[in-house]
Legacy VTK file of the C-alpha trace (Angstrom):
# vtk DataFile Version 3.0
C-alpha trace
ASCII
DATASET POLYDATA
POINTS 343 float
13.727 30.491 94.824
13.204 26.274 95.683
14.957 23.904 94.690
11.721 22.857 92.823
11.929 25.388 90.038
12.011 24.110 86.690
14.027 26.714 85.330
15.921 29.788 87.377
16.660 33.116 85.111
19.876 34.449 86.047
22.363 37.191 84.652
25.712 35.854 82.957
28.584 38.348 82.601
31.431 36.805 80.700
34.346 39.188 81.229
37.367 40.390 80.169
40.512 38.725 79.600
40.335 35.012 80.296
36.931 35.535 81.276
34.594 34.446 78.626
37.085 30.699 78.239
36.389 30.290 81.289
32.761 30.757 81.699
32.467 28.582 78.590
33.943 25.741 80.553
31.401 26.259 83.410
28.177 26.758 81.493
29.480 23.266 79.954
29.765 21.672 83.185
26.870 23.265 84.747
25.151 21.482 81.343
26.248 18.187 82.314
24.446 18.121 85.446
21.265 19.635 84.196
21.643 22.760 86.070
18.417 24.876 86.167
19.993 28.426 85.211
18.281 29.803 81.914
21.108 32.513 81.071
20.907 36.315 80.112
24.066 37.220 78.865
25.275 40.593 79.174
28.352 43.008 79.311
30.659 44.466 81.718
34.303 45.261 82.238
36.013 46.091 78.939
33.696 44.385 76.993
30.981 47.101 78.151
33.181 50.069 77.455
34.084 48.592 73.899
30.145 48.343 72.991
28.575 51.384 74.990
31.691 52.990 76.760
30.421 52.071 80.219
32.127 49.186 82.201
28.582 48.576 83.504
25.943 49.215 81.505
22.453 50.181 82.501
21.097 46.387 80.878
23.332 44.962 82.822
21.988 46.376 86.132
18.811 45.705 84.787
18.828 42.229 84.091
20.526 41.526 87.816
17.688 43.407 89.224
15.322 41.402 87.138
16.688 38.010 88.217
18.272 38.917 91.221
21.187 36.080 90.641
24.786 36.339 88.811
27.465 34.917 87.933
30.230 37.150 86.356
33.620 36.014 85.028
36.919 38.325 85.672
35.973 42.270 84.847
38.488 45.346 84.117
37.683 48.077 85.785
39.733 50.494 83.251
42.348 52.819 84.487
41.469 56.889 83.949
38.818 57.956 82.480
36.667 58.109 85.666
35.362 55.115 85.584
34.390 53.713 89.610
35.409 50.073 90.232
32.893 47.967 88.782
32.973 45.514 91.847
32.405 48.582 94.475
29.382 49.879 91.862
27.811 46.202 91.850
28.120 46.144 95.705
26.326 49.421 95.977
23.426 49.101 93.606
22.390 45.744 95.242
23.028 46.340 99.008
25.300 42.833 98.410
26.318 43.255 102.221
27.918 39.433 102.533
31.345 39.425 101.212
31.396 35.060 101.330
35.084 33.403 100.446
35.611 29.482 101.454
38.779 28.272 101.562
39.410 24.474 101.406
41.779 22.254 100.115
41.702 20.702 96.977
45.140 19.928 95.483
46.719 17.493 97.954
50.325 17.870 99.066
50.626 21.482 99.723
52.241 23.022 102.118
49.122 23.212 104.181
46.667 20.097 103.763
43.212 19.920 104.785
42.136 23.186 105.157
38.609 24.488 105.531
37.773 27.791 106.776
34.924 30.387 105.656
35.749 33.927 105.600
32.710 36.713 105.781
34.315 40.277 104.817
31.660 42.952 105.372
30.871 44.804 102.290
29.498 48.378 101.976
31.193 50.152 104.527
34.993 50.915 106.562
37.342 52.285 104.539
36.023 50.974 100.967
32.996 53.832 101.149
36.308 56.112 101.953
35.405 59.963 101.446
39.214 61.284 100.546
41.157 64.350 99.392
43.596 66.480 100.306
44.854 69.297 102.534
47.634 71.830 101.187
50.738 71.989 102.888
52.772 74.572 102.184
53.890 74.661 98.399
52.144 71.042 98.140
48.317 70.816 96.902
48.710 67.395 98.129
50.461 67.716 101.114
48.398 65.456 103.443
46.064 62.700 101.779
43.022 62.359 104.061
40.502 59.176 104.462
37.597 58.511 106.606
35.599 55.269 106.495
33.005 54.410 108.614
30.766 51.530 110.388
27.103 51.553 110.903
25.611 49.594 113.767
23.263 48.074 111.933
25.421 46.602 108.968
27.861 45.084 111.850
25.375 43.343 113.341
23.973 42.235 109.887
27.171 40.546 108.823
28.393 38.675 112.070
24.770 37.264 112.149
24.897 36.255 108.691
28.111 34.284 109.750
26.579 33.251 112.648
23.272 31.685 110.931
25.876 30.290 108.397
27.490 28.188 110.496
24.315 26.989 111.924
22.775 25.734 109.000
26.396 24.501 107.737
27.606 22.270 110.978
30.184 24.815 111.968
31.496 25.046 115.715
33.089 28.244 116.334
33.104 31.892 114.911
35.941 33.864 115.096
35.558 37.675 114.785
38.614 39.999 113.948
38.781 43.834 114.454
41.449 46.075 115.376
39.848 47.609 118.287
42.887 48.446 120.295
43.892 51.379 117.992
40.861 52.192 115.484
38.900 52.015 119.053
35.579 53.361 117.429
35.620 52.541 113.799
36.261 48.980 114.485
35.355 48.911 118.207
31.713 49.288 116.912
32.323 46.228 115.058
33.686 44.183 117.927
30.577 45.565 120.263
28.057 44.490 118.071
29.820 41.266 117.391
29.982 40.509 121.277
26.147 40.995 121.127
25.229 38.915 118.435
27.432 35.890 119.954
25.260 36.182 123.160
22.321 34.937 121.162
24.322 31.570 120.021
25.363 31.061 123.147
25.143 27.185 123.374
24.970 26.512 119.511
28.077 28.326 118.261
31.804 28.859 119.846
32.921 32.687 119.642
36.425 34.123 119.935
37.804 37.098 118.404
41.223 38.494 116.942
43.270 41.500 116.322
43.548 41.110 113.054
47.531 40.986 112.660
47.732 38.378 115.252
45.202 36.292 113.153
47.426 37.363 109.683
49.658 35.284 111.575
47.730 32.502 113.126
46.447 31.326 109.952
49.817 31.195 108.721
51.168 29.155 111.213
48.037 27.413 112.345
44.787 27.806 110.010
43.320 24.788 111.193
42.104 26.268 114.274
40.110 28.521 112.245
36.206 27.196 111.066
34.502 30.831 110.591
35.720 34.261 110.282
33.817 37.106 110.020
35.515 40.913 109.773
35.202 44.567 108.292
35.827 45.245 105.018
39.131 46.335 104.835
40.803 43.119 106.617
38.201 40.938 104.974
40.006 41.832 101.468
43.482 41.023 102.967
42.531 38.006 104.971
40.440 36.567 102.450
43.496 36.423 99.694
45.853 35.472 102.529
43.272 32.325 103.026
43.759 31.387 98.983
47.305 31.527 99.293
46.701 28.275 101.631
45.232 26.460 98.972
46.965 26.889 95.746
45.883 31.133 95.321
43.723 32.909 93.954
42.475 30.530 90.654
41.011 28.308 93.780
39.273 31.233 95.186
35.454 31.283 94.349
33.371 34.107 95.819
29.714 35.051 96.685
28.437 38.695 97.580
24.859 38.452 99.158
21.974 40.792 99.536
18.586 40.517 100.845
17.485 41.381 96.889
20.235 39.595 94.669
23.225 37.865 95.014
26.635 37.400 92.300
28.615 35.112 92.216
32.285 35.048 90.996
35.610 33.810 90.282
38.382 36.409 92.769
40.821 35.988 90.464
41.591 38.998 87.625
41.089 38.569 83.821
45.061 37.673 83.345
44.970 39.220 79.306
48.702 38.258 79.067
47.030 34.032 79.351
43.375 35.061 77.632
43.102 33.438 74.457
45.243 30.461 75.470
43.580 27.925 76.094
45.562 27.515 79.423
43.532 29.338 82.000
42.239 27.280 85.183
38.318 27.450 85.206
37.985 26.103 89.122
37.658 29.003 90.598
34.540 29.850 89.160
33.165 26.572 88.525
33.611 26.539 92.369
31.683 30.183 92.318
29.040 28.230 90.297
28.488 25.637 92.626
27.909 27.962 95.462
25.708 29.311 93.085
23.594 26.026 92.832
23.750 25.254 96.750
22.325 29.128 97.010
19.085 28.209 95.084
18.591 24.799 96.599
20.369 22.513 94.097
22.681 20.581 96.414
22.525 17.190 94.671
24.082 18.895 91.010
26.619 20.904 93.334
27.591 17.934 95.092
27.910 15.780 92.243
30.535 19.074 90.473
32.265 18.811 93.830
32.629 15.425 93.425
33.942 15.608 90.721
36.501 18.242 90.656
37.769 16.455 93.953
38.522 12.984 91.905
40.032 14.699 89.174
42.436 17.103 90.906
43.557 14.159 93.784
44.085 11.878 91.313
46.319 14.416 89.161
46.386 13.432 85.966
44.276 16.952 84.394
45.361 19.573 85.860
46.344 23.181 84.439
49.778 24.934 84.472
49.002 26.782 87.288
48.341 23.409 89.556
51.866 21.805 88.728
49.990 20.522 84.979
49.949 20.691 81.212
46.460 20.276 80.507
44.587 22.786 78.481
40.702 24.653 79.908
39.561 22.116 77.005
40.991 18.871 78.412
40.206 19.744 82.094
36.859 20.603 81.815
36.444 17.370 79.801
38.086 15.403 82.749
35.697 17.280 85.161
32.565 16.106 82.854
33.974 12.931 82.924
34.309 12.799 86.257
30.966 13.494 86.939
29.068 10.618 89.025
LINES 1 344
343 0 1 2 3 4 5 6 7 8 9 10 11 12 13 14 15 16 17 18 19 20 21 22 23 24 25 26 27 28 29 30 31 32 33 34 35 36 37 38 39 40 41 42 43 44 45 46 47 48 49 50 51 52 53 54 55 56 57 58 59 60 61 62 63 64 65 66 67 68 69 70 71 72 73 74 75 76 77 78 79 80 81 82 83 84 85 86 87 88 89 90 91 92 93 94 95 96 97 98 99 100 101 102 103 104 105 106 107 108 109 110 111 112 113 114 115 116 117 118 119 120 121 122 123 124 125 126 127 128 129 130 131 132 133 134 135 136 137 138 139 140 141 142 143 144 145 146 147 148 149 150 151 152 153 154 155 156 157 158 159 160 161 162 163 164 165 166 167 168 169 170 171 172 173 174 175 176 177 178 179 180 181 182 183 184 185 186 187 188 189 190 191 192 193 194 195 196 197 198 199 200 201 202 203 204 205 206 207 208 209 210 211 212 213 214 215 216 217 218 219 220 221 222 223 224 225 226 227 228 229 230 231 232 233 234 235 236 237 238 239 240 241 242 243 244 245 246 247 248 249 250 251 252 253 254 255 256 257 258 259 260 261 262 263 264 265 266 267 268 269 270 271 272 273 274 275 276 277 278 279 280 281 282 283 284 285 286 287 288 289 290 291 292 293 294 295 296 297 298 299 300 301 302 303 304 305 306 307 308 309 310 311 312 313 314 315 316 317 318 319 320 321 322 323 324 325 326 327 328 329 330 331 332 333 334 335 336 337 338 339 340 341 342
């Protein structure tokens, strides 16, 4: 896809919950700036199992595979009925390896200021593609509950060189790469070896260091600024990456990006929050912010600078901003600030 495309088709999954307010406010944004996404709306979460009792129904799959680009609002994966998490399924179908979560301040005056860190959190394997069950002890069916992930060469050297080329082509200076080698000594010792290898080849271009990864739960607590890149299994990447939002405000900050070599979806991290949906009150940055990775991911920097721009001005200056940021505003009001706003 160039950024000289006229018009790119891409796959639009409203949600559950708050989700369909909020994409609203995006696609009206995304509007404003002329953004080249023709949409194919489709189903998922809740919303799929109401119309064709699957949280992710076979059109859905299909029109991802047809345009090979998404961005999906907040989905419920339902409890019981044997339904797999939707996320995991997505992951699976498309090979999305790249697990992609940027942190950076926005609201000024936190308790951390001026943070911005990229977190890669590998996505098919470790203990996600768990096989479980259990062995009988005793009297007890379930005496002992047994799990065995796993880690693949090739799919650790895939995602610390994705970080790696990343922070090439993004002016980044240093990688950091966290494991737990010194007790999961194969599972995640693979991770660490093939990490070590893949530095060698940026020698020059790109600092490397690496982490256990409770030292570095702990680092970026009390010092995230040393961080730039992070790149990790997919286990810690799920920890680390929420322990990143809570830097910046949480999770409505967090935008996300899973990447494969045949599509990539885009998101907001956050969940569908039904006890807010229907509102009016819910805080749309996070995926506007998923959105304008979205844009930069097709070649449309100028429209994703100018949305950056403009969520920037409006949030530092204070005046919009929802309940959840310390405001009163409504989703209507702010994302009429943000079009505002736009230069």
């Amino acid at each position: 896809m160039t950024a000289h495309s006229k018009t790119i088709p891409a796959t639009l999954i409203p949600g559950d919950g708050i989700g369909p307010e909020i994409v609203e406010s995006v696609i009206e944004i995304l509007d404003a700036v002329e953004a080249p996404f023709v949409w194919d709306r489709q189903l998922a979460g809740m919303a799929g199992v109401d119309a064709v009792n699957d949280p992710l129904p076979k059109q859905t799959i299909e029109s991802i595979r047809r345009t090979g680009l998404a961005l999906k609002g907040p989905l419920t994966t339902p409890v019981g009925g044997g339904f797999k998490s939707i996320n995991v399924t997505l992951r699976q179908e498309f090979g999305l390896f790249a697990n992609l979560r940027p942190t950076k301040t926005i609201v000024p005056g936190g308790r951390f200021d001026d943070i911005d860190l990229v977190l890669f959190r590998e996505n098919l394997e470790g203990y996600y593609a768990a096989m479980e069950h259990y062995i009988p002890v005793g009297e007890d069916p379930k005496g002992i509950a047994l799990s065995s992930g796993f880690t693949s060469r090739a799919e650790c050297r895939r995602i610390v060189k994705y970080a790696f080329d990343y922070a090439v082509k993004n002016n980044r200076k240093t990688v950091t790469i966290v494991h737990k080698a010194n007790i999961l000594k194969l599972l995640t010792g693979l991770f660490l070896e093939e990490g070590r290898k893949v530095a060698e080849e940026y020698k020059g271009r790109i600092a490397f260091n690496e982490r256990i990864v409770d030292a570095c739960a702990m680092q970026l607590v009390i010092n995230p600024w040393q961080f730039d890149v992070v790149v990790t299994t997919n286990l810690f990447g799920d920890i680390l990456s929420d322990l990143t939002a809570g830097l910046v405000g949480g999770l409505g900050m967090a935008p996300g990006a899973n990447i494969g070599e045949k599509a990539a979806v885009f998101e907001a991290v956050h969940g569908s929050a039904p006890d807010i949906a229907g509102k009016g009150i819910a805080n749309p940055l996070a995926l506007l912010l998923a959105a304008v990775m979205m844009l930069r991911h097709v070649g449309h920097e100028k429209q994703a600078d100018r949305i950056d721009a403009a969520i920037k001005k409006v949030i530092t200056e204070g005046g919009v901003r929802t309940k959840d940021l310390g405001g009163n505003a409504t989703s209507k009001e702010l994302t009429a600030a943000l079009k505002q706003g736009l230069a």
